[in-house]
C-alpha positions as CSV (number, residue, x, y, z in Angstrom):
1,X,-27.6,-67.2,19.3
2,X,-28.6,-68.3,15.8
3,X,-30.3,-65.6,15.1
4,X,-27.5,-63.1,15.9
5,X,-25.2,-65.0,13.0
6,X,-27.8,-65.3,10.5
7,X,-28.7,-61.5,10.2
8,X,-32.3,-61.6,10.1
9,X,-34.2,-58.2,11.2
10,X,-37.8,-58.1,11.8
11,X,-39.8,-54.7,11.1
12,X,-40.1,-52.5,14.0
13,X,-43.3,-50.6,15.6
14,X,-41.1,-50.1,19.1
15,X,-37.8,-48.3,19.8
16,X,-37.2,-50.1,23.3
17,X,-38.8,-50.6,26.2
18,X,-37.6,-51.0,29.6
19,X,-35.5,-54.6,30.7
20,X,-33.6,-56.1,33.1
21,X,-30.3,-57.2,31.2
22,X,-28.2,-55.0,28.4
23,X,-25.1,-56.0,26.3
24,X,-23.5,-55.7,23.1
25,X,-21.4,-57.8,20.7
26,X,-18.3,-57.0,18.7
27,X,-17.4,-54.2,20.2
28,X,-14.7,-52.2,18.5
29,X,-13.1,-48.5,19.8
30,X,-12.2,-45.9,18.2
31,X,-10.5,-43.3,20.5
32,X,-10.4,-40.6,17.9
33,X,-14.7,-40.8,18.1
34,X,-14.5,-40.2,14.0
35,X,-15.6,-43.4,11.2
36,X,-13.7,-42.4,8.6
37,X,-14.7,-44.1,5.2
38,X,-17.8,-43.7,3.2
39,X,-21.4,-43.8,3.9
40,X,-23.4,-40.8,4.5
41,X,-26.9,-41.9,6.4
42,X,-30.3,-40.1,6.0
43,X,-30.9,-38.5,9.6
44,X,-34.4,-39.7,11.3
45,X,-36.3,-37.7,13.1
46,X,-35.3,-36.9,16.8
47,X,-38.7,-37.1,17.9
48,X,-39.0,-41.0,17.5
49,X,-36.1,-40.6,20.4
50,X,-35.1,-40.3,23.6
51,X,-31.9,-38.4,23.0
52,X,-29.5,-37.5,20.3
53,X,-29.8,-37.8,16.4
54,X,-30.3,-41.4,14.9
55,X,-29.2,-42.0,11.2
56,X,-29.8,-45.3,8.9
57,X,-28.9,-46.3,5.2
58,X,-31.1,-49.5,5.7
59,X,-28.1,-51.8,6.8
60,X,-26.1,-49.6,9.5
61,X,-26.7,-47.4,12.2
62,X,-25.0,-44.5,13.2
63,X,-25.6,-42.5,16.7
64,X,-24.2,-39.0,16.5
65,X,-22.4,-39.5,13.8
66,X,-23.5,-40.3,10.0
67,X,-20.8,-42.4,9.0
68,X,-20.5,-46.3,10.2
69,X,-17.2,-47.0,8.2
70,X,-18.3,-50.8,7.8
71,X,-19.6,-51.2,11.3
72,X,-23.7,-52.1,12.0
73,X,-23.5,-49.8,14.6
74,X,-22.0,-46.4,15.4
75,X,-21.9,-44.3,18.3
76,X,-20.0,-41.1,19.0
77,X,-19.8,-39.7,22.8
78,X,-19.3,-43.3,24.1
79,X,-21.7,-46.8,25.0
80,X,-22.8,-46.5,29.0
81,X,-23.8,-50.1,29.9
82,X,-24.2,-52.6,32.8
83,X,-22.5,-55.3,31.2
84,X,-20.8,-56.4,27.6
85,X,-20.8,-59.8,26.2
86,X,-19.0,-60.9,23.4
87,X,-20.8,-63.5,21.4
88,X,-18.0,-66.1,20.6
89,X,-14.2,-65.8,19.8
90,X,-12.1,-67.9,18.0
91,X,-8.0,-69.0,18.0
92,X,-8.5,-68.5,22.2
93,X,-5.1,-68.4,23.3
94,X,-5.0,-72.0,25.1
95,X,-2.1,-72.4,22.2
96,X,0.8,-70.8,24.2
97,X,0.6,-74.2,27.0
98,X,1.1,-76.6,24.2
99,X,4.0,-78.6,23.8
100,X,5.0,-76.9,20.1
101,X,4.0,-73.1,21.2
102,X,6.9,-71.3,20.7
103,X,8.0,-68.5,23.0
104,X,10.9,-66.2,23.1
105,X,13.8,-66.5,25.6
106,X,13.8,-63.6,28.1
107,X,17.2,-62.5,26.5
108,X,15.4,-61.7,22.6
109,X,12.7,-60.5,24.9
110,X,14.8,-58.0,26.3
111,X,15.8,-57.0,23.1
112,X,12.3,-56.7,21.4
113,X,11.2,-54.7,24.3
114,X,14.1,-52.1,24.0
115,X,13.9,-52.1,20.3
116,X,10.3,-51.4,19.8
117,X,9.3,-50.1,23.0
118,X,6.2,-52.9,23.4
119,X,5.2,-56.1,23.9
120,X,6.2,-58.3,20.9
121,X,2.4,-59.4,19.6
122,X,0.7,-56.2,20.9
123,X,0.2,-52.8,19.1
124,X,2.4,-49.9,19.7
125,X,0.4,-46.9,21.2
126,X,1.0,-44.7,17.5
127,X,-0.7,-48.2,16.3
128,X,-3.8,-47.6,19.2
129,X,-4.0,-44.0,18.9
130,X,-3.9,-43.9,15.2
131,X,-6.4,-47.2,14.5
132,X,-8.3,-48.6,17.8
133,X,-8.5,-52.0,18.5
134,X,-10.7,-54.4,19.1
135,X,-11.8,-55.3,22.4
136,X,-11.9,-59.2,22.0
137,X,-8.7,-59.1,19.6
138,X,-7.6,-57.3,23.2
139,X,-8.7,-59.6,25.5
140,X,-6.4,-62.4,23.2
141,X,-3.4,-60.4,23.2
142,X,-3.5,-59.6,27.0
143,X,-4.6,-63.5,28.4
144,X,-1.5,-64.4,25.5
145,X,1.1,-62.6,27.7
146,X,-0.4,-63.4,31.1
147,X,0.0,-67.0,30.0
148,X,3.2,-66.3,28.5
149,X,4.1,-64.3,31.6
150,X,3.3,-67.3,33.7
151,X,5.8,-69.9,31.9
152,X,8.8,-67.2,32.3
153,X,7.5,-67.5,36.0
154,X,7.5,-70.8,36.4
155,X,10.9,-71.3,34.6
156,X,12.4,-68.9,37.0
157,X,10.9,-70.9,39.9
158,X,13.0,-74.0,38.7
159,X,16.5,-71.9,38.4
160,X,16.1,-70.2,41.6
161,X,14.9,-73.8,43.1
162,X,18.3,-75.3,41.4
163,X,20.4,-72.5,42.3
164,X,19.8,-72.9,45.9
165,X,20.7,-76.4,45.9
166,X,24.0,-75.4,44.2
167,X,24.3,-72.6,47.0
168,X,23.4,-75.1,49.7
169,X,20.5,-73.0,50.9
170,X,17.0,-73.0,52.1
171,X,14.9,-70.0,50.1
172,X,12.9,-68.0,52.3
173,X,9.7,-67.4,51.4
174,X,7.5,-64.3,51.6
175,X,6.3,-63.7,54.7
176,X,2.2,-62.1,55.5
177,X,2.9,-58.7,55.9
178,X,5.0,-58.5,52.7
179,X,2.2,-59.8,50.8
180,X,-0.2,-57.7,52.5
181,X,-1.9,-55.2,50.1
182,X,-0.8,-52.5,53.0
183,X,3.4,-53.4,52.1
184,X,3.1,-54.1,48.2
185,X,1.8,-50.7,47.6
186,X,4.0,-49.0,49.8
187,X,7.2,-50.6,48.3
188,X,5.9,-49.6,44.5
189,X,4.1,-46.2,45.5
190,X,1.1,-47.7,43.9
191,X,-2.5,-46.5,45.1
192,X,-4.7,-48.8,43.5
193,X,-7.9,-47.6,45.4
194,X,-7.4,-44.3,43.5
195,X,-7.8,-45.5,40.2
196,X,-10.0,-48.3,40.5
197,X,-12.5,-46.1,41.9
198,X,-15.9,-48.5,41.4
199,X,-19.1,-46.9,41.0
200,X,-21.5,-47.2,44.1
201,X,-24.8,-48.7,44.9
202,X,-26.2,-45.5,44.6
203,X,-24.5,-44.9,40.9
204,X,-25.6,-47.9,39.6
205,X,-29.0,-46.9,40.9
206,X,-28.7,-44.1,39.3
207,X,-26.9,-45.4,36.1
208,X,-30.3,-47.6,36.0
209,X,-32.6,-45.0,36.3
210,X,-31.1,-42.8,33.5
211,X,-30.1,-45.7,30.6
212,X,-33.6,-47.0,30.6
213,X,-35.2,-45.2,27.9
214,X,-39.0,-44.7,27.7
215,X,-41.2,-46.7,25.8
216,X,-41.3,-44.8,22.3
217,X,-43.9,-45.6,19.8
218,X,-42.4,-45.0,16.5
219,X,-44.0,-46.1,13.1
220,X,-42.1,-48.9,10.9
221,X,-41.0,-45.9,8.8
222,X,-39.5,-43.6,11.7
223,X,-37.3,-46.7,11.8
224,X,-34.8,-48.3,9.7
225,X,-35.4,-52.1,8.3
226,X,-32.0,-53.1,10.4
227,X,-33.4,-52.6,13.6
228,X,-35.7,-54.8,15.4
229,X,-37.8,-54.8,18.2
230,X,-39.6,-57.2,20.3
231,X,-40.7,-55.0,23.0
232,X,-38.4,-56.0,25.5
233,X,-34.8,-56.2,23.4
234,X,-33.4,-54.1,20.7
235,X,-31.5,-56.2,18.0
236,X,-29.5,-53.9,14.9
237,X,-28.7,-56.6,11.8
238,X,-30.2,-59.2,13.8
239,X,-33.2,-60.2,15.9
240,X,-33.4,-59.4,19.9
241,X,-31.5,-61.9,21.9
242,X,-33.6,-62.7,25.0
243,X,-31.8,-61.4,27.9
244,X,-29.8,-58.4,26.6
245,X,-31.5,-55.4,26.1
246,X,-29.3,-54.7,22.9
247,X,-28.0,-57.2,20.3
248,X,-25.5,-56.1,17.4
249,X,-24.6,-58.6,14.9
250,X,-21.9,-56.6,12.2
251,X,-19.9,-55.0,15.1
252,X,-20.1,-51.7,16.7
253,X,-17.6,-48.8,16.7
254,X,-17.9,-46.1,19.4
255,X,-14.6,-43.4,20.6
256,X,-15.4,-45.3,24.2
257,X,-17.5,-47.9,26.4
258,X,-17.7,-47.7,30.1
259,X,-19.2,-50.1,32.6
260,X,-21.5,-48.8,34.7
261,X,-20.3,-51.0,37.7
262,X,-18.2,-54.1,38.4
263,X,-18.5,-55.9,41.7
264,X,-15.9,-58.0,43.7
265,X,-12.9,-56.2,41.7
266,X,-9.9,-58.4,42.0
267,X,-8.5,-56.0,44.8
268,X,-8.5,-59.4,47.0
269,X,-5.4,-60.7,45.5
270,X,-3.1,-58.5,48.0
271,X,-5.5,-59.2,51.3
272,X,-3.2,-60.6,53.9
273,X,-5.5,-63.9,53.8
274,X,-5.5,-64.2,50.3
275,X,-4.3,-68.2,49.2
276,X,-1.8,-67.8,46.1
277,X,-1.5,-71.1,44.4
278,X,2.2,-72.2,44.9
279,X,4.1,-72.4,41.1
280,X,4.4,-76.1,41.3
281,X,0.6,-76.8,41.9
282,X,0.0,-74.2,39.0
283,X,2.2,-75.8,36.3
284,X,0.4,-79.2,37.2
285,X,-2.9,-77.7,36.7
286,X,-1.7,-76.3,33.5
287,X,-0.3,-79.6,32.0
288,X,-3.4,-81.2,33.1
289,X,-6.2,-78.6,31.8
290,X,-4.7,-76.7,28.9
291,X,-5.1,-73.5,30.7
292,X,-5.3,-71.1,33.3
293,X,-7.1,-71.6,36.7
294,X,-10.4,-69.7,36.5
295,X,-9.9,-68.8,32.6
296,X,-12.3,-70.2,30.5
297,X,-11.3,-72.8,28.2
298,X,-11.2,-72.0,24.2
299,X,-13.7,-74.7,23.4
300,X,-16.3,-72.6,26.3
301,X,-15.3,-69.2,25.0
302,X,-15.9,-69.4,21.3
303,X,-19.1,-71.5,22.2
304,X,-20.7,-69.4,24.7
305,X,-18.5,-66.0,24.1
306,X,-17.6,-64.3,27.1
307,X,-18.8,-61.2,29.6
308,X,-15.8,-58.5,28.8
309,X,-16.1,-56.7,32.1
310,X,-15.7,-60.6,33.6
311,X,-12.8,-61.2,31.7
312,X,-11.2,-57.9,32.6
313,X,-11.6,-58.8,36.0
314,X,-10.1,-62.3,35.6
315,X,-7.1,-61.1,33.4
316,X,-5.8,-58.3,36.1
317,X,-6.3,-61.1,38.1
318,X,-3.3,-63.2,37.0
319,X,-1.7,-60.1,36.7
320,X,-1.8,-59.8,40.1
321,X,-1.2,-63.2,41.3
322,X,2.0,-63.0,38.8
323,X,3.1,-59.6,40.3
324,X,3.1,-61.4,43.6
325,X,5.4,-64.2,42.3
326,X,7.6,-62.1,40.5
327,X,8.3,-59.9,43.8
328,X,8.3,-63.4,46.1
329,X,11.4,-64.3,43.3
330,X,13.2,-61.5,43.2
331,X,13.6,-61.4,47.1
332,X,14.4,-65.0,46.6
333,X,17.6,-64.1,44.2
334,X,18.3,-61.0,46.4
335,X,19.1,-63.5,49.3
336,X,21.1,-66.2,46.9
337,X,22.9,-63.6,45.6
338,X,24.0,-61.6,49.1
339,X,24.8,-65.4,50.3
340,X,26.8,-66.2,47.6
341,X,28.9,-62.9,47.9
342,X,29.5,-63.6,51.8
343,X,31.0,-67.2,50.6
344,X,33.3,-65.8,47.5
């Protein structure tokens, strides 16, 4: 991974050849699909290529498009890949279980929300539409307000637990079928399946078959000095990292990115048989580890960096496991509340 921060390129007599393993790093959207800024790039010729128009100034790359806007890399018409990894990421957001983190009360919440229509901490969708964003910068903001999320959660848990004592009663507590994945999406009218939608064996097959380009001999001069090539890898402002079949150091900026598939999608979190760690078990794993269950730590993230169609995976993940509590509780203060009006 040294070699993706230091920036040194090799010259290249190879395009790319066929691998096992692909990813990029620093990957950045831009849903309009234009770079705006300066830098016209000298177009290559389209024969040294397996599709599409390649331009170079000697430090950036652009794909479609001749202007990187900064970038090292620029795509327009979208990245297709098996699998992203971002190289490391700093200021993890392990902060918001420390003893000094800060976090609004539900009430100023409340308030944010209704004044500015968003998350406080996130960008408004003008802010998205208008600028992007960057997919790890993303990844912060959205594991912030899961574990934000989560201390509201268990706060709650300790008022409903006190008011019941007050009331005298026993809290019921959700029973299988409710938490069936059959009941939740009938009560919300959500079809999860339908959007979800993973690609199949046979597409990724397929995906496989079409994103591995053909071995292209190109001369060093077909090719600009910021790309290099080891035969197996691809590396743009840096050398090939073995196991990826593309390396980016600089950042890329592309109008989209898709995964080509994802398996064991966290769907499982509303299966009947699925275990949901009870609130009190979660804050103690919290105060003890400094974060999440299944999260990676800060220290492990901007070490190692992290897979982004992983972390996707784990963040809808507490999403769901917090959806779950949240319905659990409000049928909790439905009951308290019903009881309390019999008694008055």
């Amino acid at each position: 991974m040294e070699s993706l921060r230091s920036g040194k390129v090799q010259k290249a007599s190879v395009l790319a050849k066929r691998a096992d393993k692909e990813s990029t790093f620093n990957i950045i959207l831009d849903q309009s699909g234009i770079a705006a800024g300066p830098g016209e790039l000298k177009t290559l010729s389209t024969d040294s290529l397996s599709t599409g128009t390649m331009y170079c100034d000697g430090d950036n790359v652009g794909i479609g498009i001749g202007q990187t806007s900064g970038y090292r890399l620029a795509v327009a018409g979208g990245i297709l890949s098996e699998g992203v990894k971002v190289s490391s990421v700093s200021n993890w957001p392990d902060y918001v279980f420390s003893e000094n983190y800060a976090i609004l009360s539900l009430d100023d919440l409340r308030a944010y929300i209704r004044a500015n229509k968003h998350l406080p901490g996130l960008p408004s969708a003008k802010t998205i539409a208008r600028e992007g964003y960057s997919l790890s910068e993303m990844d912060k903001l959205l594991l912030e307000k899961v574990e934000e999320l989560t201390l509201y959660v268990i706060h709650q848990e300790a008022e409903l637990q006190s008011l019941s004592g007050e009331l005298g009663v026993i809290l019921p507590v959700a029973d299988e079928e409710f938490v069936s994945n059959k009941t939740v999406y009938q009560n919300h009218n959500v079809d999860i399946e339908s959007y979800l939608n993973a690609p199949t064996k046979k597409e990724e097959r397929t995906f496989r078959d079409m994103a591995s380009p053909r071995s292209i001999e190109a001369s060093t001069e077909a090719l600009c000095d910021v790309i290099s090539c080891d035969g197996e890898g691809v590396g743009i402002g840096t050398d090939p990292v073995a196991g990826y079949r593309l390396a980016v150091s600089g950042g890329i900026l592309t109008d989209d990115i898709q995964v080509a598939s994802v398996a064991n999608w966290p769907d499982y979190v509303f299966e009947a048989d699925y275990k949901l760690r009870d609130l009190s078990s979660l804050w103690a794993y919290i105060e003890r580890e400094g974060h999440l269950p299944g999260i990676p730590k800060a220290e492990l993230v901007e070490q190692e960096g992290y897979r982004l169609e992983t972390m996707d995976g784990l963040l809808l993940e507490k999403i769901e496991e917090l959806t779950l509590h949240l319905i659990r509780q409000e049928r909790q203060l439905t009951f308290l509340e019903k009881h309390n009006s019999r008694r008055n």
